[in-house]
C-alpha positions as CSV (number, residue, x, y, z in Angstrom):
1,X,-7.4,-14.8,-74.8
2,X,-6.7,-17.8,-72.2
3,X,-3.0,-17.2,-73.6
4,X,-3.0,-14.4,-70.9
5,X,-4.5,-16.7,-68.2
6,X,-1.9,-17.9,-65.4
7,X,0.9,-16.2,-66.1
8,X,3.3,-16.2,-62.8
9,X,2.9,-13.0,-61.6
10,X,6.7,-11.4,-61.7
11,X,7.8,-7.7,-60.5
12,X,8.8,-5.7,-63.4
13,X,8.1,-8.7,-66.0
14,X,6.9,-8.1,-69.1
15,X,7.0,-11.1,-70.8
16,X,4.7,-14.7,-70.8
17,X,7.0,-15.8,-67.9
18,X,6.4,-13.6,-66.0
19,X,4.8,-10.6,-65.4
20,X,3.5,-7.7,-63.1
21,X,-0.1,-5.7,-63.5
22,X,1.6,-2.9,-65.7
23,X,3.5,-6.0,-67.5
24,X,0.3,-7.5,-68.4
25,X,-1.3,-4.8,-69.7
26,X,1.5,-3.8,-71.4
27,X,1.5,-7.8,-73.0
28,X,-1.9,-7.7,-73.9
29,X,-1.7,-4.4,-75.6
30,X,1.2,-5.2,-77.3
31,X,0.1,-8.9,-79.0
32,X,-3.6,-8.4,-79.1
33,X,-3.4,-4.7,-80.0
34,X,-0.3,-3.9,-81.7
35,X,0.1,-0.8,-79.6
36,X,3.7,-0.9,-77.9
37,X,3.4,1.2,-74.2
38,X,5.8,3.0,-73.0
39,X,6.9,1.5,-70.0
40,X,7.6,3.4,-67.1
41,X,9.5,0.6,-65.5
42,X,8.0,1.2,-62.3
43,X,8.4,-1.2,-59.4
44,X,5.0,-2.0,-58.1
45,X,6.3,-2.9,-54.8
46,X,7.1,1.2,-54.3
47,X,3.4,2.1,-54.7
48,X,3.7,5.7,-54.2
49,X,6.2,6.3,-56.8
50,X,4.4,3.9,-59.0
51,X,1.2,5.5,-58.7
52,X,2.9,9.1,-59.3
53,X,4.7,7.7,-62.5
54,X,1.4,6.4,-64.0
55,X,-0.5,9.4,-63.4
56,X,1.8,11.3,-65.3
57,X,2.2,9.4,-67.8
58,X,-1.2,8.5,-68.3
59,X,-2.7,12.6,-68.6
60,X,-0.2,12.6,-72.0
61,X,-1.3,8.7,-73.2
62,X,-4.7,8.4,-71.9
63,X,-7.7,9.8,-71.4
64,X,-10.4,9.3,-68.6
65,X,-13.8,7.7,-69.3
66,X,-17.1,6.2,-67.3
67,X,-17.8,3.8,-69.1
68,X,-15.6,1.2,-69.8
69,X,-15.5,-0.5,-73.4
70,X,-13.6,-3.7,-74.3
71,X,-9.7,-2.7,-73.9
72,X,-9.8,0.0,-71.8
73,X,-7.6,0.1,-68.7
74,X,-9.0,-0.2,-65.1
75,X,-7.7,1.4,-62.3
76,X,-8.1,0.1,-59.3
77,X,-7.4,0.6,-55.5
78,X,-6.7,-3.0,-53.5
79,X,-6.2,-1.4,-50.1
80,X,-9.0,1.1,-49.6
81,X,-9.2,1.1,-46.5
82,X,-5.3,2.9,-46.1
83,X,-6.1,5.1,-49.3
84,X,-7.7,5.9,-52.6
85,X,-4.9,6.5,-54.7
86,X,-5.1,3.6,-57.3
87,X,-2.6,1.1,-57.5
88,X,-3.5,-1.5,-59.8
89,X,-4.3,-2.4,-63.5
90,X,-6.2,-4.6,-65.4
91,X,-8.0,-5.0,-69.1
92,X,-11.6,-4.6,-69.8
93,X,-12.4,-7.2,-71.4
94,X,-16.1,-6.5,-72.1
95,X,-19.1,-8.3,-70.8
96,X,-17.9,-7.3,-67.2
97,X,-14.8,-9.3,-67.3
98,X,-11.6,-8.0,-66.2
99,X,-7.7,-9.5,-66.9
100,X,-5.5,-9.2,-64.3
101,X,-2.8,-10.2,-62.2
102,X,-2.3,-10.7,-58.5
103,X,0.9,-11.5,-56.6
104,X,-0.4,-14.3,-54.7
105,X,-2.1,-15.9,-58.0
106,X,-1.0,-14.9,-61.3
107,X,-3.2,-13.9,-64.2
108,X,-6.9,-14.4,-64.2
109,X,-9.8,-12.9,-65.5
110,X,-12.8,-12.4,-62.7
111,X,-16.3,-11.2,-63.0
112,X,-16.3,-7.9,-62.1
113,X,-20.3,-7.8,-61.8
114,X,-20.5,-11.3,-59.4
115,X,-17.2,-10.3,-57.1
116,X,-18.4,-7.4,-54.9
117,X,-14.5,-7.0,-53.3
118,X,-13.2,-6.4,-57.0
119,X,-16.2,-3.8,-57.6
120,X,-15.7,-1.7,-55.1
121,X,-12.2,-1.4,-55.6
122,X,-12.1,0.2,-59.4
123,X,-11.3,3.3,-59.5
124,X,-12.0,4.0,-63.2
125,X,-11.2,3.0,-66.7
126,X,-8.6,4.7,-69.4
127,X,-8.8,4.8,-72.9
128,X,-5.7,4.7,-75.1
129,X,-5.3,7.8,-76.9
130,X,-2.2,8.1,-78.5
């Protein structure tokens, strides 16, 4: 798992040199769950478009779920105070962990249940389906 951990965070990379949120999602699936995503190739700087590609990708891919169990996808929202719409991934991990990746940081995993700034910005969680 730490082979995820500090990855440079990299627009549109999808590799262990470099990658975005979508890119480390799309890693992790790939190597720890031999599922290969499609990739939208969306450019997480253009958050609108980004946001509209996911969603309609996701309705065929993914379904919706409350609970969250180890591997599922969570959505989350890191400016809510401008809007809802979410605009950010990351991996369950179980045990209230998260995997993700910010520009300013790289890849991490964070406590979801200790860091109340990351809580109240998840949206919900996606379950692979396909």
């Amino acid at each position: 798992m730490f082979s995820y951990v500090g990855i440079p965070f990299k627009h549109l990379g999808r590799d262990f040199n470099g990658a975005d949120c979508f890119g480390l999602v799309w890693l992790y699936y790939k190597h720890e769950l031999g599922i290969e995503l499609r990739d939208p190739q969306v450019d997480c700087t253009d958050l609108l478009q980004a946001c509209k590609t996911i969603q309609e990708t996701a309705s065929k891919e993914w379904q919706s779920v409350q609970t969250p169990q180890k591997n599922d996808v969570v959505l989350l929202c890191t400016r809510p105070a401008k809007t809802k719409i979410s605009n950010h991934l990351g991996v369950y991990l179980g045990k209230n962990r998260l995997l993700h990746t910010m520009e300013d940081s790289g890849s991490y995993i964070a406590k979801v249940s200790i860091n109340i700034i990351l809580k109240s910005q998840i949206r919900g969680y996606l379950r692979y389906a396909s």
